[in-house]
C-alpha positions in Angstrom: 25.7 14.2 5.1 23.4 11.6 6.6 20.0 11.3 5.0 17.3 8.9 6.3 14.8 6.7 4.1 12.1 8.5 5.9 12.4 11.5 8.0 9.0 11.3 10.0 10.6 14.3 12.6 10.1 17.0 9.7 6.9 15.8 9.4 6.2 16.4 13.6 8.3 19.5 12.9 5.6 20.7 10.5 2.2 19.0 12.5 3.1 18.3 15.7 1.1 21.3 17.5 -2.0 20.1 15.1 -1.6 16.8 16.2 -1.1 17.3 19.9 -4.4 19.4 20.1 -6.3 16.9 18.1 -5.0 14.2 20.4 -5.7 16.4 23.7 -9.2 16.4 22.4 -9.8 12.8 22.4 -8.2 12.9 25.8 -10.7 15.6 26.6 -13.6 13.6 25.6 -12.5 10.2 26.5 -14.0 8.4 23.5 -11.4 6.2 23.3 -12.8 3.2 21.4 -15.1 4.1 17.9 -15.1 7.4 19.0 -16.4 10.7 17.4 -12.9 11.4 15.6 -13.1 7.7 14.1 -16.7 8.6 12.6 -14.8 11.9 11.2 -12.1 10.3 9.7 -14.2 7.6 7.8 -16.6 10.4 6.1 -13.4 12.2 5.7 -11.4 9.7 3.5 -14.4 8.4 1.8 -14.7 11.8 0.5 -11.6 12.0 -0.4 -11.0 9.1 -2.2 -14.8 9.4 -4.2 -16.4 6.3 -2.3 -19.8 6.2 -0.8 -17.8 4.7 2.5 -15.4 3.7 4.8 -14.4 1.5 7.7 -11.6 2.1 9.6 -9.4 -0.7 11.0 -7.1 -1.6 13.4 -4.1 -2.3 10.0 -3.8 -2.6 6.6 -3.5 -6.2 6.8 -6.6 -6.2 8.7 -8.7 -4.1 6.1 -7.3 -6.8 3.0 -8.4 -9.5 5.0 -11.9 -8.3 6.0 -12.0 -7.1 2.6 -12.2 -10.5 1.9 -14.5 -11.6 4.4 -17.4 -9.3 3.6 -17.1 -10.2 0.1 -17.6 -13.8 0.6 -14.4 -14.8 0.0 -13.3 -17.9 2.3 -11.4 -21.9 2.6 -11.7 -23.4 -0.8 -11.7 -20.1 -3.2 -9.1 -18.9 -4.7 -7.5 -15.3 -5.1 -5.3 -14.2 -7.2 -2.3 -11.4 -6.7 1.6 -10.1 -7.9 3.9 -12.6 -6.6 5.7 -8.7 -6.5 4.3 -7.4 -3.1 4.6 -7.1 0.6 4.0 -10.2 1.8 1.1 -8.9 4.0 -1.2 -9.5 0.4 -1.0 -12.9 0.6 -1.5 -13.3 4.5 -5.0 -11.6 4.1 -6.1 -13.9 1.9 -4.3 -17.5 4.0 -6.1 -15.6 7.0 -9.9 -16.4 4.9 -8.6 -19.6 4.7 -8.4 -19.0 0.8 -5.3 -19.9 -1.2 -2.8 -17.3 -3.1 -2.4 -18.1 -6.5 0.2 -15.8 -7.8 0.7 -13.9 -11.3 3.8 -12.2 -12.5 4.2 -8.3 -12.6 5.0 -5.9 -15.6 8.6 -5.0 -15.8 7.9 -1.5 -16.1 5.5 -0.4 -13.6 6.2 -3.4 -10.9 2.7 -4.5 -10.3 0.4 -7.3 -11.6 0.1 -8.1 -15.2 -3.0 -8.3 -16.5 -2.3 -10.7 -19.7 -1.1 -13.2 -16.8 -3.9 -13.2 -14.9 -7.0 -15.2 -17.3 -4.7 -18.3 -17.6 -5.1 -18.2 -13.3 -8.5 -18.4 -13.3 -10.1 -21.8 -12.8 -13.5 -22.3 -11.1 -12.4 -21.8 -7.5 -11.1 -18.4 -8.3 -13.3 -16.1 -6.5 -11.4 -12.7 -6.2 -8.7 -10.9 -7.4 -6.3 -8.6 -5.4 -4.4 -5.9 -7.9 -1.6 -4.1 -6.1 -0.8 -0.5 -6.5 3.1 -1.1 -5.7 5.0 1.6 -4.3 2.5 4.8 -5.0 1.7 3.6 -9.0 -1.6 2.5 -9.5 -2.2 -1.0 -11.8 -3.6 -0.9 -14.6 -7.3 -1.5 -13.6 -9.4 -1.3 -16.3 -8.3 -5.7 -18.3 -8.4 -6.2 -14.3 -12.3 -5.0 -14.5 -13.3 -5.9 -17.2 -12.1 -9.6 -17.1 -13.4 -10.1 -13.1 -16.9 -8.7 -14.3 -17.0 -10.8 -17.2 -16.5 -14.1 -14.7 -18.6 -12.5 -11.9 -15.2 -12.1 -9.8 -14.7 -9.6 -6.9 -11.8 -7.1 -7.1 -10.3 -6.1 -3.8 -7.7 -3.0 -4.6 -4.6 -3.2 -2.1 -4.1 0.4 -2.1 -2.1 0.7 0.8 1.0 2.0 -0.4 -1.4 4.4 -2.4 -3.0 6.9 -0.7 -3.9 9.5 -3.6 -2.3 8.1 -6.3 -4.8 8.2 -9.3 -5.8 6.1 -12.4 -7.3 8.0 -15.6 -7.9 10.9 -13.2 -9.4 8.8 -10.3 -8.3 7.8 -7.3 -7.4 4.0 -6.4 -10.1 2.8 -4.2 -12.8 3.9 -6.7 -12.7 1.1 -8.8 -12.5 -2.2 -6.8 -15.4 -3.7 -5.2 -13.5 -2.5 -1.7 -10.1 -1.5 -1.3 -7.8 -1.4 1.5 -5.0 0.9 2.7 -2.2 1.1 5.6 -1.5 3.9 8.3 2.0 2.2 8.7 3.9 5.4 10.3 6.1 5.4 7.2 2.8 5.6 4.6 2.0 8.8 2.6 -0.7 9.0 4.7 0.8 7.4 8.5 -0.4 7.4 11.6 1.1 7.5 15.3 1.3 3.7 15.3 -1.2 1.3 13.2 -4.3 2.1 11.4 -5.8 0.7 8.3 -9.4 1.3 6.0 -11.9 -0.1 3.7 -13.4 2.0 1.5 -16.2 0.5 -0.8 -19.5 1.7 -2.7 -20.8 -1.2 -0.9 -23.7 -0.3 1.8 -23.7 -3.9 2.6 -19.6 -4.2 2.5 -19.1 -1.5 4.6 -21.6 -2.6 7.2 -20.6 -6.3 7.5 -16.8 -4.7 7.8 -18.8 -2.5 10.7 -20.1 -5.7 12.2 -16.8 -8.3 11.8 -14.2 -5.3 13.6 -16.3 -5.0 17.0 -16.5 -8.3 17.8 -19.3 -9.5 15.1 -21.7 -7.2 17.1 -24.0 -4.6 15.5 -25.6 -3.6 19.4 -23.5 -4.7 22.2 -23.4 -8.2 23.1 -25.6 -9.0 20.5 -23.1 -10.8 18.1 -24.5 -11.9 15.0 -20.9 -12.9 12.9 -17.8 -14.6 14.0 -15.7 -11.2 14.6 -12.8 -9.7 16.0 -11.2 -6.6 17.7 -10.5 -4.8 14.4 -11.1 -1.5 14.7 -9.0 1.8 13.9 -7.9 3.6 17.6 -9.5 6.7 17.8 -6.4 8.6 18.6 -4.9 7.4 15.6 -7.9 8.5 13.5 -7.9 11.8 15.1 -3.6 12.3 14.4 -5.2 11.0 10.8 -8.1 13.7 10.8 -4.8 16.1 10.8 -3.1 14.7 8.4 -5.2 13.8 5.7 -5.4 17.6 5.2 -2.1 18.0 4.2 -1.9 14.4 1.8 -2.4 16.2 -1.4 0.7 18.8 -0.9 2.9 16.4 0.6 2.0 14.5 -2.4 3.2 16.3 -4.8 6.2 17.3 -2.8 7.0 13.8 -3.4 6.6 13.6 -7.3 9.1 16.8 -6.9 11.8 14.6 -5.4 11.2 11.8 -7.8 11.7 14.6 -10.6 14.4 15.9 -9.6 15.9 12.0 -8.9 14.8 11.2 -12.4 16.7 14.2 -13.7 19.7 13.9 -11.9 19.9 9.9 -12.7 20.2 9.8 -16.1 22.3 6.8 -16.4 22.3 3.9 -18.5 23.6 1.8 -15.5 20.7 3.1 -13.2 16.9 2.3 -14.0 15.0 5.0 -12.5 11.4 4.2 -12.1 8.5 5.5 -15.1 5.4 6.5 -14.8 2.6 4.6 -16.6 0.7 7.0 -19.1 -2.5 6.3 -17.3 -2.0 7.0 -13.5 0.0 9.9 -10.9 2.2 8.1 -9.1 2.4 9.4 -5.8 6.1 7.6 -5.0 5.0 6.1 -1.5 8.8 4.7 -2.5 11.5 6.1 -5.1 12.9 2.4 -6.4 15.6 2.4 -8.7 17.4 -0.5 -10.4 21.1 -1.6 -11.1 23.3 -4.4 -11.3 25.3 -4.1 -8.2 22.5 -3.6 -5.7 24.2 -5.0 -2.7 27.7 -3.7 -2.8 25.5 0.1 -3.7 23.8 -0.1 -0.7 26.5 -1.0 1.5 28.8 2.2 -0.1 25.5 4.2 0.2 25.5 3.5 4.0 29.2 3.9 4.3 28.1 8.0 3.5 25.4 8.7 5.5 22.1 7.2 3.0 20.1 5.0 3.9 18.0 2.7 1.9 16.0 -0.2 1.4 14.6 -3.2 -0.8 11.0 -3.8 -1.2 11.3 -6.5 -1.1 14.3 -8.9 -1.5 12.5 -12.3 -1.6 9.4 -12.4 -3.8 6.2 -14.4 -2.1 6.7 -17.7 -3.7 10.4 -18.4 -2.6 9.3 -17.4 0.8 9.5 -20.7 3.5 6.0 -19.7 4.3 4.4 -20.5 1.4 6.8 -23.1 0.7 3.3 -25.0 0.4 1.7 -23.1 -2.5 4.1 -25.4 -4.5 6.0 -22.7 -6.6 9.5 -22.8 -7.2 12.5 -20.3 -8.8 11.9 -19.4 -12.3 8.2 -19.6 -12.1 7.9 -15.9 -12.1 11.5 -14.8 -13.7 10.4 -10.6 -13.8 9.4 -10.7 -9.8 12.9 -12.7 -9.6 15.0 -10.5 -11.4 13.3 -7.6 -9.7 14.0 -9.0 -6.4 18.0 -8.8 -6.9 18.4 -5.4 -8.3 15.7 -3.0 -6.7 16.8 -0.5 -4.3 14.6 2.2 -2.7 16.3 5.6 -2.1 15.0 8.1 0.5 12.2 9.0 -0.3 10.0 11.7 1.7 7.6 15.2 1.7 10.1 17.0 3.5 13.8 16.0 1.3 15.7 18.8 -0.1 17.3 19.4 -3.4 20.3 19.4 -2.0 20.0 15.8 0.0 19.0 14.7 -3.7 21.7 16.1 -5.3 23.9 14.6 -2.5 22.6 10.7 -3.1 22.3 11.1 -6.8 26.4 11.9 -7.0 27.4 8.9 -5.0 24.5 6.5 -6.5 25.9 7.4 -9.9 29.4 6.8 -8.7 28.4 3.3 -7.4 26.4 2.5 -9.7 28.8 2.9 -12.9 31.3 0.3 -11.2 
């Protein structure tokens, strides 16, 4: 049996007539660039996600980064973020011209620990960046609380979260903005790139407006240093059609991680837990054991494919050889890095694809 990480054909299987009209449309009208199904899409997800609005953008890089911007954040300041994350967190904030300085995660839920994070703060600190790592929400209410307290921004990077929920909220409430991905492979995925901001911030949201069209607010009348940021209007309209489904496919996914969790009950394999506050939404199913490697390679060797998010944490990376950090500095990201695997993980998996990967995981995994 061969099963994929992600299977993004069942998902055409299911959509693909719904996304094809909505795509015909746009070729229909021709609005091409900001057009109508962009506007629909932002008042769409805001609503969604329980924020006054949102700006769509042309990544989820993109929407961290501008995140940033419109929140004052630039060269000199400091933010801080989990040394445990794609590696795309810590660009957005280099890209401001601001400098990472990176905390260590909890070794239960993967993301940033808040206990670790008030010893970081020194008076160039400016801005924190909590990661909701792979679908599980942080723990943001110490975050909060400790970046009010010292007048510091929170910028949620929610973009491995679209849904997900903390104390019965949904991530991108809490933060002062929050940015999320379309990567195809997302919860939420578009037909190519795509990212948003969503904020309770009128003036936020409109500087965002501003920095993603080329610093204009009328055309040619450019009052900020922008860019070409913005979300394709074709992608926003496959989005329009997608969003609808988000919550089912959702909770298609918690299905699979049950029935994963169930069938891996083995002291030699971790299987991920979620935190009593939040709903994981399992953007990825991560497991640990001891023989990563030579698991993945028998795993492959019949038919599963799988991943490792991510193999080299931020601060052994050559390019930010120059923040200064060195092995051992953040020992729980470390150890993470050499024995997470990610199984597939998708809407669409069936029991018996499961049941199929949890017998050989269990096999590899005991030796």
């Amino acid at each position: 049996m061969r099963v994929p990480l992600v299977d993004l054909n069942r998902e055409y299987q299911a959509i693909g007539r719904d996304t094809a009209r909505a795509i015909k449309e746009v070729l229909r009208r021709g609005d091409f660039i900001l057009g109508e199904a962009v506007q629909h899409f932002e008042e769409e997800f805001a609503k969604y996600c329980d924020a006054p609005f949102a700006v769509g953008t042309s990544c989820g890089l993109d929407a961290l980064r501008l995140s940033l911007l419109a929140s004052g954040v630039g060269p000199g300041d400091e933010v801080i973020t989990a040394a445990n994350t794609f590696i795309a967190t810590a660009f957005a904030i280099s890209a401001v011209g601001a400098r990472p300085v990176l905390v260590d995660v909890d070794e239960v839920t993967f993301n940033i620990n808040p206990a670790q994070i008030e010893p970081k703060i020194t008076q160039a600190t400016k801005a924190i960046i909590p990661v909701h790592l792979y679908g599980q929400p942080a723990d943001m209410e110490p975050i909060l609380e400790m970046a009010r307290s010292r007048g510091l921004k929170v910028i949620e990077d929610a973009c491995q979260a679209h849904g997900a929920k903390y104390k019965g909220k949904r991530v991108g409430f809490f933060g002062d903005a929050a940015a999320f991905s379309f990567y195809p492979a997302k919860n939420l995925g578009a037909y190519g790139d795509g990212g948003m901001v969503v904020t309770g911030s009128s003036e936020v949201a409109e500087k965002i407006r501003i920095l993603r069209h080329y610093g204009q607010k009328a055309k040619y009348e450019h009052t900020m240093k922008g860019g070409n940021w913005r979300l394709d209007t074709l992608q926003a309209a496959v989005l329009c059609v997608k969003l609808k489904n988000l919550d089912e496919w959702n909770e298609a996914r918690r299905k699979a991680a049950a029935s994963y969790g169930q069938l891996l009950q083995d002291k030699a394999i971790i299987t991920p837990l979620e935190a009593p506050y939040a709903k994981h939404i399992y953007h990825l199913y991560v497991i640990r054991l001891k023989n990563r490697d030579e698991a993945r390679k028998q795993l492959a060797e019949k038919g599963i494919e799988t991943g490792i998010h991510y193999p080299i944490p931020i601060h052994l990376t050559p390019a930010y050889k120059d923040l200064g950090y060195k092995p051992g500095d953040f020992p729980i990201s470390e150890r993470l890095a050499d024995a997470i695997l990610s199984l597939p993980m998708h809407p669409f998996l069936e029991r018996k694809e499961i049941e199929y990967v949890a017998e050989i995981i269990k096999t590899v995994g005991e030796k």
